[in-house]
N, CA and C of each residue as an Amber inpcrd file, in Angstrom:
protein
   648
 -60.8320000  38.4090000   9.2410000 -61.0460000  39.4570000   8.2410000
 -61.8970000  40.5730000   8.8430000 -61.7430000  42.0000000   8.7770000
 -61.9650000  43.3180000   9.0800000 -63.5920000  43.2200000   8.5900000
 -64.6550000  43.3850000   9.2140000 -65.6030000  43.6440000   8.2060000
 -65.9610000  45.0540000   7.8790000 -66.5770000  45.0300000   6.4050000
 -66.6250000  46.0800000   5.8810000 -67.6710000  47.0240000   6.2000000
 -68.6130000  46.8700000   7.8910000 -69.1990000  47.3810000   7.9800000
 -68.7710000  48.4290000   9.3760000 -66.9400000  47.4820000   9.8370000
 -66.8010000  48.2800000  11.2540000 -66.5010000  49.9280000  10.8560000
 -65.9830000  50.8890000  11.9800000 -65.9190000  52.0230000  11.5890000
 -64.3000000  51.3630000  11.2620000 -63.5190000  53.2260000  10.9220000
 -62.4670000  52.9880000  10.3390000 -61.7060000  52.5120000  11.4380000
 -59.9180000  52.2410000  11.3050000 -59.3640000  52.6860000  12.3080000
 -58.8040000  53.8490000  13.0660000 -58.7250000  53.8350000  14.2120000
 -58.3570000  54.8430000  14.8600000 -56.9710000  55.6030000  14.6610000
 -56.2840000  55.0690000  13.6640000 -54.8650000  55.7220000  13.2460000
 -54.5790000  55.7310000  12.0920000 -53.4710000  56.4460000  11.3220000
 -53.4200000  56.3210000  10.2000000 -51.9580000  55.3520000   9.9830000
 -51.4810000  56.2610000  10.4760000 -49.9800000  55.2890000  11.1200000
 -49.7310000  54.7630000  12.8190000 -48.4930000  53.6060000  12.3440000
 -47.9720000  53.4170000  13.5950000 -46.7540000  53.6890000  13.7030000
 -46.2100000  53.7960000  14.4530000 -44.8280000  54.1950000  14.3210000
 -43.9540000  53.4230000  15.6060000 -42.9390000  52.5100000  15.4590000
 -42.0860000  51.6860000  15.9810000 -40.5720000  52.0300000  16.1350000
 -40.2250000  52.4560000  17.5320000 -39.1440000  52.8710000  17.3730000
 -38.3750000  52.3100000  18.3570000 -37.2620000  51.6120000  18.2940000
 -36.0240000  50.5180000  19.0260000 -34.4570000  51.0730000  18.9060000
 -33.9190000  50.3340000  19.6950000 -32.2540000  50.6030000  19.0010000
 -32.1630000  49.3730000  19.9830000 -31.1220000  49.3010000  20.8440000
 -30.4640000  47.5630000  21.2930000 -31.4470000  47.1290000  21.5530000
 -31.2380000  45.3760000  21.5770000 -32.7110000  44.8890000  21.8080000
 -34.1860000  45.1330000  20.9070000 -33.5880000  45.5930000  20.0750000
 -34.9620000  46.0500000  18.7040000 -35.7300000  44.8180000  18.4510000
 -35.0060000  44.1940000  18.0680000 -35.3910000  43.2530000  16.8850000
 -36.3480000  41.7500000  17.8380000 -35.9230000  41.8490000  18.8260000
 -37.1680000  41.0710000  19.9160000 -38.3490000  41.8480000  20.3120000
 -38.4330000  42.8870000  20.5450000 -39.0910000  43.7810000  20.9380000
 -40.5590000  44.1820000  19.7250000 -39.5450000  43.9820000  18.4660000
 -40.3960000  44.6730000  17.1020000 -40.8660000  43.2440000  16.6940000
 -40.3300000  42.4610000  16.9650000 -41.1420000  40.9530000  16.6590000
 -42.4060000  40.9570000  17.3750000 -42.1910000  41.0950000  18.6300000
 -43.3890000  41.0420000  19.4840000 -44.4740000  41.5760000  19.1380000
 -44.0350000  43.0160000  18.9410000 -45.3290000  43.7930000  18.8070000
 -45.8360000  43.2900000  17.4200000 -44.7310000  43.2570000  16.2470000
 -45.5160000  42.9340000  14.9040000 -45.9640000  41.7300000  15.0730000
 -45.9710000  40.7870000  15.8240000 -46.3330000  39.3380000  15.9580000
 -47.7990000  39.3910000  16.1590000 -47.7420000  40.0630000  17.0640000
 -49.6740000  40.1310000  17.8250000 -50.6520000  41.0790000  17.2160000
 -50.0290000  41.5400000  15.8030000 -50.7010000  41.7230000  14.7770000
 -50.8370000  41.5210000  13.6200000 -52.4720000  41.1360000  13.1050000
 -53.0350000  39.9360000  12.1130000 -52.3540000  40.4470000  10.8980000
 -52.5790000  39.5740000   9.8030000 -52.1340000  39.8180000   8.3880000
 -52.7590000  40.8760000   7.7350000 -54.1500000  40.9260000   8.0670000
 -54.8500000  42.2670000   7.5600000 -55.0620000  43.4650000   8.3890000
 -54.3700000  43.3080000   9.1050000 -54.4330000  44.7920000  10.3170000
 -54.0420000  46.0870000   9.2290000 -54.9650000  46.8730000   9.4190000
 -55.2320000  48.1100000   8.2250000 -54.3420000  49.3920000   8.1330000
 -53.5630000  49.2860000   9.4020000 -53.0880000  50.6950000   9.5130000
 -51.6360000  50.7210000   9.3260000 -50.9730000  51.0720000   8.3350000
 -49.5830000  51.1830000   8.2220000 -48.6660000  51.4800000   8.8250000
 -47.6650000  50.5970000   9.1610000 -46.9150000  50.5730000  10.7340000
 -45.4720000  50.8750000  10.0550000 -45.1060000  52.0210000  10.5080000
 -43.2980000  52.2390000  10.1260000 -42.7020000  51.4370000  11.3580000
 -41.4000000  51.3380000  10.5570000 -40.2350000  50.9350000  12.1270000
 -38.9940000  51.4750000  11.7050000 -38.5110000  52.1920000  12.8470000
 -37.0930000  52.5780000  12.4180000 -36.6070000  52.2660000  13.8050000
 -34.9620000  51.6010000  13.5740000 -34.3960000  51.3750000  14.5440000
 -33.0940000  51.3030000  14.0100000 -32.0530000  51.7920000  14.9070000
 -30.9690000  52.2400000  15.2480000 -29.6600000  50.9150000  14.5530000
 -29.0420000  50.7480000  13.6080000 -28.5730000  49.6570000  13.5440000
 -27.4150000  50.1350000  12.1280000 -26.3780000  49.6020000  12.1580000
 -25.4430000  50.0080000  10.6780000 -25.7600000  49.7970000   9.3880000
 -25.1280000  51.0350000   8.6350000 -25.1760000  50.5050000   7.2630000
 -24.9770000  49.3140000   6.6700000 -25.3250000  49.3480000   5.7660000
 -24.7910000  48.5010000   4.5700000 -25.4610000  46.8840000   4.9300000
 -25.4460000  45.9880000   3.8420000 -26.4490000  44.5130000   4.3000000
 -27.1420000  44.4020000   5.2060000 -28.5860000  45.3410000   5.1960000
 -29.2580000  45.6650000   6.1780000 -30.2510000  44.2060000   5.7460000
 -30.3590000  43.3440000   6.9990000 -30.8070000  42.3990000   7.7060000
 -32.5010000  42.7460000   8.2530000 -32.4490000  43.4030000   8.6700000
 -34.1050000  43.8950000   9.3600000 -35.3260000  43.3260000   8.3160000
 -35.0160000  43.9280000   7.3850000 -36.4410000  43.6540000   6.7760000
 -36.8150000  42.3130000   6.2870000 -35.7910000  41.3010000   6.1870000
 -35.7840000  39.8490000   5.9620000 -36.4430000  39.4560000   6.8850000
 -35.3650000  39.7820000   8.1440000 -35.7520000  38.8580000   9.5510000
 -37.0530000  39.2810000  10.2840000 -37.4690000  40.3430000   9.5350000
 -38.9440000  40.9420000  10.0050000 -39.9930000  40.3010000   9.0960000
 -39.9580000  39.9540000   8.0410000 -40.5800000  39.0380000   7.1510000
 -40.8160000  37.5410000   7.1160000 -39.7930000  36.9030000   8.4300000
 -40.2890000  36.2690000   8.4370000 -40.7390000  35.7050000   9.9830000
 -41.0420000  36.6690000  10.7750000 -41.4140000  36.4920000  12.0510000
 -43.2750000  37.5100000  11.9860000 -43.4420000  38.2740000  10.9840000
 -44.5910000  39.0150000  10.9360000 -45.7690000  38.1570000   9.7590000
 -46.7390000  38.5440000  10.2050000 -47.9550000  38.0140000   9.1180000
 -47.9580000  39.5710000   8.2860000 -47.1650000  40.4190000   8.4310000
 -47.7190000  41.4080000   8.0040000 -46.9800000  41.3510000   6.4130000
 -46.9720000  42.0890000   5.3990000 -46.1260000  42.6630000   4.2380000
 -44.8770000  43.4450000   4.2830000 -44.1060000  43.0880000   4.2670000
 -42.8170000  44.2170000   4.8370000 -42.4340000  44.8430000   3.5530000
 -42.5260000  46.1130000   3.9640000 -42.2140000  47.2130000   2.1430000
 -40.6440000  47.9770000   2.5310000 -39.9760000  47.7650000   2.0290000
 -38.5110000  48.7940000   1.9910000 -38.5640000  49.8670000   1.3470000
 -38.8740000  51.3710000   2.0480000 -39.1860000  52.5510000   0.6690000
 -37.5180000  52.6730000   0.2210000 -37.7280000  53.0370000  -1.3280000
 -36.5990000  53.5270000  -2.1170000 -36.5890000  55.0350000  -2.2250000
 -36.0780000  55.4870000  -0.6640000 -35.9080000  57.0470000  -0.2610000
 -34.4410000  57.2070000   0.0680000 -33.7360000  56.3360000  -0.8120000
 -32.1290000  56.7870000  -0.1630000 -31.9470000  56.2780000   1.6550000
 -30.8190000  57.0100000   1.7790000 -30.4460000  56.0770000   3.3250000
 -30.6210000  57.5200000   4.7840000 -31.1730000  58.3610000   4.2580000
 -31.9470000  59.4880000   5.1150000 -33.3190000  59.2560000   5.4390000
 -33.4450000  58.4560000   6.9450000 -34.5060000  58.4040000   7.5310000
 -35.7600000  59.7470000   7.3770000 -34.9350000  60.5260000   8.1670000
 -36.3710000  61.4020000   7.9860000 -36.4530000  62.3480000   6.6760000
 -35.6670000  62.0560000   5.4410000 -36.9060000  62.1710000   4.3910000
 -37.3020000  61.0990000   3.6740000 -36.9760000  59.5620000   4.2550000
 -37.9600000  58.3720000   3.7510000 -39.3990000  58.5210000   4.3130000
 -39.1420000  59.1140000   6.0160000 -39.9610000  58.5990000   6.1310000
 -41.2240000  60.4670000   5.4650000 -40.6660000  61.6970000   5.2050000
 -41.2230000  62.8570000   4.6670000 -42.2790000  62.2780000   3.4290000
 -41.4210000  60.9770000   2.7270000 -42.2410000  60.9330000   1.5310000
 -42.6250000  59.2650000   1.3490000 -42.3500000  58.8000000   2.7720000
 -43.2800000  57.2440000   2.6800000 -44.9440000  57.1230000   2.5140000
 -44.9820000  55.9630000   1.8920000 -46.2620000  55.9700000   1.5630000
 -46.9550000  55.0810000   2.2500000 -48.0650000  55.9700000   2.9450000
 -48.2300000  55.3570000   4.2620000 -49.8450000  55.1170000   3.8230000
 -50.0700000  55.0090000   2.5520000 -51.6080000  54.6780000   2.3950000
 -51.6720000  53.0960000   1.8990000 -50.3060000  52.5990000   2.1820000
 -50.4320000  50.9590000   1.8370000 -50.1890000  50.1660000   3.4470000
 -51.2500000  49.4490000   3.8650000 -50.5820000  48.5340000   4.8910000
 -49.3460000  47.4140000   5.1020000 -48.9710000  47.7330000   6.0430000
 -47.9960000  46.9450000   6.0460000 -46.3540000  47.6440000   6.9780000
 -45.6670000  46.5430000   6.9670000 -44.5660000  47.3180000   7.8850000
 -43.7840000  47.8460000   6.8000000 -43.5100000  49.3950000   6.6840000
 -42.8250000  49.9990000   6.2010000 -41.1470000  50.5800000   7.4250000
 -40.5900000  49.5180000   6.7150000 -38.8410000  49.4020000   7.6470000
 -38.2480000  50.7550000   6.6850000 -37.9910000  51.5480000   7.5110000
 -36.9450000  52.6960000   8.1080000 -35.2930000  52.2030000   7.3250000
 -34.6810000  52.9290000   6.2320000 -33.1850000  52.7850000   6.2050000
 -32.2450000  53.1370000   7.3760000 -31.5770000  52.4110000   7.9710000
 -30.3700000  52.6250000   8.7330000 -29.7670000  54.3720000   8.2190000
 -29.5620000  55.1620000   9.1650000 -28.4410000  56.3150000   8.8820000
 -27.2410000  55.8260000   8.3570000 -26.7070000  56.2240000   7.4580000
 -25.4460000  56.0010000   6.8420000 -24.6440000  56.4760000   7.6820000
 -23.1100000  56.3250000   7.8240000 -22.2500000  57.0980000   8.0440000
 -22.1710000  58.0520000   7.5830000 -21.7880000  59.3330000   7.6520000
 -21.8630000  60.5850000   7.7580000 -22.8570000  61.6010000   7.2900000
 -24.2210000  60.6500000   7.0780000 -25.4760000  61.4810000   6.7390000
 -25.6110000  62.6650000   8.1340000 -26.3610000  63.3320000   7.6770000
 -26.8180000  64.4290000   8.9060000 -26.6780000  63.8280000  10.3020000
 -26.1320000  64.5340000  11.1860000 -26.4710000  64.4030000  12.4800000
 -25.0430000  63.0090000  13.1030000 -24.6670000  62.6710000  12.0010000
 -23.4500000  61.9550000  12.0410000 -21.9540000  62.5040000  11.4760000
 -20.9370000  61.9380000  12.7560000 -19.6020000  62.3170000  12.3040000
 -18.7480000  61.2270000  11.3330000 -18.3420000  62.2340000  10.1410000
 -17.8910000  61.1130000   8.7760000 -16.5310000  60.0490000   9.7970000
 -17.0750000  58.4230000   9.2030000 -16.2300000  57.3820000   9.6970000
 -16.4820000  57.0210000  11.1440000 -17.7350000  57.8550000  11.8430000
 -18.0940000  56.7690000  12.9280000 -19.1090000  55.9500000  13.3430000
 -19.6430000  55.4760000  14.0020000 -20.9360000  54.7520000  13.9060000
 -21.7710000  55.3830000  14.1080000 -23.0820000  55.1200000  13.4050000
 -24.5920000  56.4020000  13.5890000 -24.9650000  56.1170000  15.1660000
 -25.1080000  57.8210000  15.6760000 -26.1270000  57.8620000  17.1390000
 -26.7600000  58.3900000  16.7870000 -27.2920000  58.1590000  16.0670000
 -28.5410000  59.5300000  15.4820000 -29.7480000  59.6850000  16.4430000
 -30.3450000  60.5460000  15.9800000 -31.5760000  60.4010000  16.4740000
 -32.6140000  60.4270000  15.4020000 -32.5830000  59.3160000  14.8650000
 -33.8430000  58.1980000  13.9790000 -35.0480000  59.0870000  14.3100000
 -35.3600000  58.3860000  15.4350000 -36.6380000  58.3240000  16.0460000
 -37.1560000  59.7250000  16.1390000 -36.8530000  60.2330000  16.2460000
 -36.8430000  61.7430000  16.7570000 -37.4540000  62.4540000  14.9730000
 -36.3770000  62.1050000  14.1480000 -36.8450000  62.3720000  12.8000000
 -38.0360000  62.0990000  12.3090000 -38.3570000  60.4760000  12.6360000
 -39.1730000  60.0280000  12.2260000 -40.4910000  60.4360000  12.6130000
 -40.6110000  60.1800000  13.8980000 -42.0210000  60.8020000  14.6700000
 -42.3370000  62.0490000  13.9240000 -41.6840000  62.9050000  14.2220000
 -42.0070000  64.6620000  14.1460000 -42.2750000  64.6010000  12.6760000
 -41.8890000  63.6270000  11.6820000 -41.9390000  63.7970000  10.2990000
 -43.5060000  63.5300000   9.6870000 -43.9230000  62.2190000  10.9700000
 -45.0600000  61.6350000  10.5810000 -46.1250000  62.0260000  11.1830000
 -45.9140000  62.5480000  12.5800000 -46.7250000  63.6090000  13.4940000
 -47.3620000  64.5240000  12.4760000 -46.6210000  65.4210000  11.8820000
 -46.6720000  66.4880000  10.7590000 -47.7130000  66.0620000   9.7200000
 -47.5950000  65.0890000   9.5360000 -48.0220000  64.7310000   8.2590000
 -49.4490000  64.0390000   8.5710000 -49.6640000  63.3800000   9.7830000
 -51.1250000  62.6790000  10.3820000 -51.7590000  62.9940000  11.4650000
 -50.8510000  63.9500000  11.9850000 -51.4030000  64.7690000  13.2130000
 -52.1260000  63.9350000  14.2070000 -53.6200000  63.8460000  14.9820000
 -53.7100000  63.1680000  15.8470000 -53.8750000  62.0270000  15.9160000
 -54.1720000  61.1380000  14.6150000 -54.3300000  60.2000000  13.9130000
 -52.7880000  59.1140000  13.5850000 -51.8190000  59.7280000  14.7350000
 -50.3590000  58.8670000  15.0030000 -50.2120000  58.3410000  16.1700000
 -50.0210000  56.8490000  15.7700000 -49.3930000  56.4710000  17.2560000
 -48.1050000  56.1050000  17.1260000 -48.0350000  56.7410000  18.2090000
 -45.9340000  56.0870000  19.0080000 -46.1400000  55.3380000  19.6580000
 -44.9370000  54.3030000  19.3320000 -44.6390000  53.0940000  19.9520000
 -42.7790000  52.7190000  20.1830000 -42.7050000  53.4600000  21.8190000
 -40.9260000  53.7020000  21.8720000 -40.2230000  52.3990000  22.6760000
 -39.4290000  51.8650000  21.8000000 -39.5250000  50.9660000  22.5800000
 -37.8640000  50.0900000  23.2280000 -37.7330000  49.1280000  23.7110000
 -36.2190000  48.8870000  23.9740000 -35.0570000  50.2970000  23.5010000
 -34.0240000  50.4680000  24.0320000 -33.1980000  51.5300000  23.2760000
 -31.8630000  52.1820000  24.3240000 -30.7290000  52.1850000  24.4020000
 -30.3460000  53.2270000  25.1870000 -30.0440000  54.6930000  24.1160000
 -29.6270000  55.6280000  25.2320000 -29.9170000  57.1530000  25.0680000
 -31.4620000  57.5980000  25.2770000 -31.5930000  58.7160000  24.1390000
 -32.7390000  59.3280000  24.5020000 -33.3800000  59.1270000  23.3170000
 -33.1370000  58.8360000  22.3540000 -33.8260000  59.0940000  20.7450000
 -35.6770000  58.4910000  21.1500000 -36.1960000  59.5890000  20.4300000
 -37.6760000  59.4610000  20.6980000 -38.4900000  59.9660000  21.2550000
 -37.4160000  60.7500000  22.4600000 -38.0380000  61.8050000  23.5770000
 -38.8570000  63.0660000  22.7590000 -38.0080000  63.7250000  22.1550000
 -38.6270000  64.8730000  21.0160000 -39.4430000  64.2320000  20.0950000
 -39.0570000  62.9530000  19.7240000 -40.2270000  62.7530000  18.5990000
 -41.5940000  62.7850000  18.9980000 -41.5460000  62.0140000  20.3660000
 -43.3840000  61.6750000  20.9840000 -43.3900000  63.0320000  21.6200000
 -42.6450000  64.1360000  21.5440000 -43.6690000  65.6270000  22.0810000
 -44.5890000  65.9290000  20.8500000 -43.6330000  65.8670000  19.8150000
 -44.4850000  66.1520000  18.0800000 -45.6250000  65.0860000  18.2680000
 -45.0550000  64.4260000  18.7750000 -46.8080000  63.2200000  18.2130000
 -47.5400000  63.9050000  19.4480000 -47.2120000  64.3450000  20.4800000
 -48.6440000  64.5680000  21.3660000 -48.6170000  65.8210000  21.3100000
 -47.9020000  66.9410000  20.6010000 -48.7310000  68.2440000  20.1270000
 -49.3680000  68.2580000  19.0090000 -49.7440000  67.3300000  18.4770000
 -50.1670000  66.8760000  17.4020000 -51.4870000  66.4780000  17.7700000
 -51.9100000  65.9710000  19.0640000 -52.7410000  65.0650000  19.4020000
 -52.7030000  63.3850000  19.0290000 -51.8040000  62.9710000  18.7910000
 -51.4650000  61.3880000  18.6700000 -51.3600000  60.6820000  19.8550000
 -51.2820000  59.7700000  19.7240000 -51.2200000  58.8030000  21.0010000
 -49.6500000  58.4110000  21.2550000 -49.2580000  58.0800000  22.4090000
 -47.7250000  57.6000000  22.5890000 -47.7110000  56.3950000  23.5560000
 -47.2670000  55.0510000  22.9920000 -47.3220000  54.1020000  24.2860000
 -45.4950000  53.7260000  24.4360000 -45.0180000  53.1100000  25.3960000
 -44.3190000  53.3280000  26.4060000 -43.4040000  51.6540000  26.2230000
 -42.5220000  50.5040000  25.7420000 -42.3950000  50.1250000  26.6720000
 -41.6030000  49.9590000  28.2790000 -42.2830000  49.1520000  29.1110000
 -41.7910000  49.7190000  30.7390000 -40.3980000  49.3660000  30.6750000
 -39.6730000  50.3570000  30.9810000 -38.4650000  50.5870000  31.2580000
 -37.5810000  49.2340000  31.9910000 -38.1870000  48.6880000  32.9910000
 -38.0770000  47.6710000  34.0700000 -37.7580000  46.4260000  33.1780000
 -38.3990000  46.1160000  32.0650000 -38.0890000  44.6940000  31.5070000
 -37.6120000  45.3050000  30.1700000 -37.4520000  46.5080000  29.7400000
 -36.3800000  46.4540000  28.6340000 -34.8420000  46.1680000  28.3230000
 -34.4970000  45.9300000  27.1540000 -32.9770000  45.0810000  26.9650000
 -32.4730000  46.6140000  27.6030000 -32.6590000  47.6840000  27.0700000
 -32.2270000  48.8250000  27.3460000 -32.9180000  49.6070000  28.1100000
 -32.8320000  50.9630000  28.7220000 -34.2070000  51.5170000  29.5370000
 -34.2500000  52.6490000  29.1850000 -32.7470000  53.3310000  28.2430000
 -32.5110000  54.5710000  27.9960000 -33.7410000  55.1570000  26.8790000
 -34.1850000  54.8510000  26.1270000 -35.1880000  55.4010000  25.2400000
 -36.6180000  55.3070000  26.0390000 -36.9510000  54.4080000  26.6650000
 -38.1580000  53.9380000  27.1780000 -38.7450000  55.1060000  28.1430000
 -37.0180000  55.2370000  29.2750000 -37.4720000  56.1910000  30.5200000
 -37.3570000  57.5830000  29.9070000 -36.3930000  57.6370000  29.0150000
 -36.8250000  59.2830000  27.9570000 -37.9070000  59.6610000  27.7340000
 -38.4080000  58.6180000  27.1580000 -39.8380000  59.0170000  26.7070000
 -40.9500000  59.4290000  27.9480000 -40.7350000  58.6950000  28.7040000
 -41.9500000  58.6210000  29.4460000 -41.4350000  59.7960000  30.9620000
 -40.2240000  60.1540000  30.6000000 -39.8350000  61.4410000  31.3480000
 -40.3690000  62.8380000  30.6880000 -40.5310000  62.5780000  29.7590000
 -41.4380000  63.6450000  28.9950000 -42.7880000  64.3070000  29.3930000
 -43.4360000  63.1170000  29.9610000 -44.7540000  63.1140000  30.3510000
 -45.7460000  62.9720000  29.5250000 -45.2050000  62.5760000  28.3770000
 -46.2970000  62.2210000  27.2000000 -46.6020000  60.6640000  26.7510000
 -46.2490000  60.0340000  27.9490000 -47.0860000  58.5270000  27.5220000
 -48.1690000  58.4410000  28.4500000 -49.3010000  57.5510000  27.0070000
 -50.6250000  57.5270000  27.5950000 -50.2380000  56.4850000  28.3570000
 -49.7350000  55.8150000  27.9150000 -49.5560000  54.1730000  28.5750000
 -48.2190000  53.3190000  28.4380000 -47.6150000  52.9250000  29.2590000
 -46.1500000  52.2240000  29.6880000 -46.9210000  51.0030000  29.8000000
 -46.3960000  50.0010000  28.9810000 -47.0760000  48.5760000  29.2030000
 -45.7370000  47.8440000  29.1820000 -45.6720000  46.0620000  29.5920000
 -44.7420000  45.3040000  29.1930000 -44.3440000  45.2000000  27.9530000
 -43.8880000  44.2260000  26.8810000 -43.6970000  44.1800000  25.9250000
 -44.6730000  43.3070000  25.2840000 -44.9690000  42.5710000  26.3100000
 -46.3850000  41.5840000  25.5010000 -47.7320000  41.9920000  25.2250000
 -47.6710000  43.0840000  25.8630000 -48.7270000  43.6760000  25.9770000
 -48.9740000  44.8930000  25.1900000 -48.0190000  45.2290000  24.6920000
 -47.6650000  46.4670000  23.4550000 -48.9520000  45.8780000  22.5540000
 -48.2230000  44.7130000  21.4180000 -48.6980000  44.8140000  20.5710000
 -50.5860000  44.4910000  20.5800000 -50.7320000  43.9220000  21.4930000
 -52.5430000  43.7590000  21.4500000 -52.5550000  45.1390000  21.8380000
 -52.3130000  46.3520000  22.6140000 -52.5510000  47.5620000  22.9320000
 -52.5230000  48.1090000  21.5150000 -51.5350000  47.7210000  20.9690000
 -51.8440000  48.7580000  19.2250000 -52.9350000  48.3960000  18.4950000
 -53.3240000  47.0100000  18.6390000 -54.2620000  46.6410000  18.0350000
 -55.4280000  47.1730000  18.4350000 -55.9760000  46.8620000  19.7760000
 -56.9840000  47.4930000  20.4150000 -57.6270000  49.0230000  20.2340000
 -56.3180000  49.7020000  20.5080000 -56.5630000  50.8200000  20.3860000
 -57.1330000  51.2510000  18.7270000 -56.1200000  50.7510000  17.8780000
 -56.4120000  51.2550000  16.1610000 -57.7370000  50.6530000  16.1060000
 -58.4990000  49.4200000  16.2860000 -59.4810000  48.9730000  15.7840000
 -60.5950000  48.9180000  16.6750000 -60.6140000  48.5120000  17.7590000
 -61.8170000  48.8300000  18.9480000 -62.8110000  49.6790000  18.7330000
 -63.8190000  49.6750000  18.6810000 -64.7440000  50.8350000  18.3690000
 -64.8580000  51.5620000  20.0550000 -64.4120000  53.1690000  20.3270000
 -64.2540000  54.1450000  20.9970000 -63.0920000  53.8600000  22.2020000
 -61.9530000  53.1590000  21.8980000 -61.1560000  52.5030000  22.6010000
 -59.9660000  53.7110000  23.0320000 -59.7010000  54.8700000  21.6900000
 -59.0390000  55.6510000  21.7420000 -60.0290000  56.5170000  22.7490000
 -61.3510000  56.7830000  22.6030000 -61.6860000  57.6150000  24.1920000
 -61.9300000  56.9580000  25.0880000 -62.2320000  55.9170000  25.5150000
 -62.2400000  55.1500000  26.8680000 -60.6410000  55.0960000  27.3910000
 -59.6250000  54.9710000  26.6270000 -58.6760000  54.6070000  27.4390000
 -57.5930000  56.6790000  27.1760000 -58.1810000  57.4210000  26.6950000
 -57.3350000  58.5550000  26.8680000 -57.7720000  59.6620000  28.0360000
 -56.3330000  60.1520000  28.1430000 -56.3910000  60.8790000  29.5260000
 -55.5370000  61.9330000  29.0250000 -55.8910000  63.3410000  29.8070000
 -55.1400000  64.4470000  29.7210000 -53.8220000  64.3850000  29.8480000
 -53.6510000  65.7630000  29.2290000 -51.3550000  65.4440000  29.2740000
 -51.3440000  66.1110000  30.2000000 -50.1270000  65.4600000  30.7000000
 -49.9010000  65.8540000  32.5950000 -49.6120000  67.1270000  32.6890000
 -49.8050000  67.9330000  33.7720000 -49.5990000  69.4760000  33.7050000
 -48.0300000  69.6840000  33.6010000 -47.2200000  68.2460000  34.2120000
 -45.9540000  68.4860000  34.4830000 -45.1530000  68.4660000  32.6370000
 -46.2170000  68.2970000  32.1200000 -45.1760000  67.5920000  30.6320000
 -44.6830000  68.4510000  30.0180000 -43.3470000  67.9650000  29.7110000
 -42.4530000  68.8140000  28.5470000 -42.8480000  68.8470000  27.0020000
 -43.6200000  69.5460000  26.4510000 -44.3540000  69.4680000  25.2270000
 -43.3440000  70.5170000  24.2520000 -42.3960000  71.4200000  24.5930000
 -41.5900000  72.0370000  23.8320000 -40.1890000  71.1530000  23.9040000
 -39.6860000  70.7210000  25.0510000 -38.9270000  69.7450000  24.8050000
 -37.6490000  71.0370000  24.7710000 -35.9020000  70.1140000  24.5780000
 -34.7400000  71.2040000  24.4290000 -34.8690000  71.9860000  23.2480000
C-alpha cells in the first residue's frame, strides 16, 4: 500500500501501445504492476472489430481494474474524452472497419497509437509516459514526438527481442526514447519511474540534437 505521506506520482497517465505480439508484451508490463499503482494506464493495440477479447484476457493476467470507456469504436476520441482520473487499465476500442483512416471492408492499419499519444500528450503534457511496444509498421512514431514536445517521457521496447521490431525501431528512430529496455524490464521501469521519489530527474537526459520532433 502507497503511503499517504509519499510525494505524488510522477505521471498522470501511462500509455501502452502494441499491435502483433501485444497481448504478451501488455501482460508483462501490466503484470509488474501492483493492484494499487496510482497512475492510470491506457492501452491501445492494433487488433479487429467486433468480440473484442483484450479486456477479459487482460483482467485476468493484471492485479490492476480493467475499465472499457463507452466512447464508441473511435480510438482517438475515446481516448479525447477518457477518464483518466480513475486508476486502472483503461483498454482502447479496436478501429472499426471503415472508421477514419480506414478503407470501407478492409482490415484496420490505422494508426491507433499515433491518435492516442498526441490525444493524451495534449491533454497531460509532461506528466505522460509512452510505452511503444511489440508492433510491425510505424504506428507510434508521431505519437511519442507529441509526448516529447510535450515534455513526457517515452520508453522503448528493444527492437532485438520483439515479436515485431517495426513499431519499436520507429519509435526510437525518432530520437525520442529516453530508454529502450527488454520487455521485463519495461514494466518495473514504469513503476520506478511514476513512483520513485526524483527518479524522473536522475534518470532524464536531453533530446538528441539529431531528433525528429516535427516528424512527416
Amino acid at each position: 500500500m502507497l503511503s499517504s505521506s509519499a510525494p505524488g506520482p510522477a505521471f498522470d497517465a501511462v500509455v501502452l501501445a502494441a499491435s502483433f505480439g501485444g497481448l504478451e508484451a501488455l501482460t508483462a508490463v501490466l503484470g509488474a504492476l501492483p493492484g494499487d499503482f496510482p497512475v492510470p494506464v491506457a492501452v491501445v493495440q492494433h487488433r479487429a472489430p467486433g468480440g473484442d477479447l483484450l479486456p477479459g484476457l487482460l483482467r485476468s493476467r493484471t492485479a490492476l481494474p480493467v475499465h472499457v470507456p463507452a466512447h464508441g469504436a473511435d480510438p482517438a476520441a475515446a481516448a479525447r474524452s477518457l477518464d483518466l482520473t480513475r486508476p486502472g487499465v483503461h483498454v482502447l476500442p479496436p478501429r472499426a472497419a471503415g472508421a477514419p483512416g480506414t478503407a470501407p471492408g478492409t482490415a484496420p492499419v490505422p494508426h491507433q497509437a499515433d491518435d492516442v499519444l498526441s490525444a493524451v500528450a495534449a491533454r497531460h503534457g509532461a506528466r505522460t509516459c509512452a510505452v511503444v511496444l511489440t508492433g510491425r509498421l510505424d504506428d507510434g512514431a508521431c505519437g511519442v514526438r507529441a509526448v516529447k514536445r510535450a515534455g513526457g517521457w517515452v520508453l522503448v521496447q528493444s527492437p532485438a527481442e520483439a515479436r515485431a521490431a517495426g513499431m519499436p525501431t520507429a519509435a526510437i528512430a525518432t530520437g525520442c526514447a529516453d530508454l529502450v529496455l527488454p520487455l521485463r524490464a519495461l514494466g518495473p521501469a514504469v513503476l520506478a519511474l511514476s513512483l520513485a521519489p526524483g527518479a524522473t530527474d536522475f534518470f532524464a537526459r536531453p533530446v538528441q540534437p539529431w531528433a525528429d520532433l516535427a516528424g512527416a
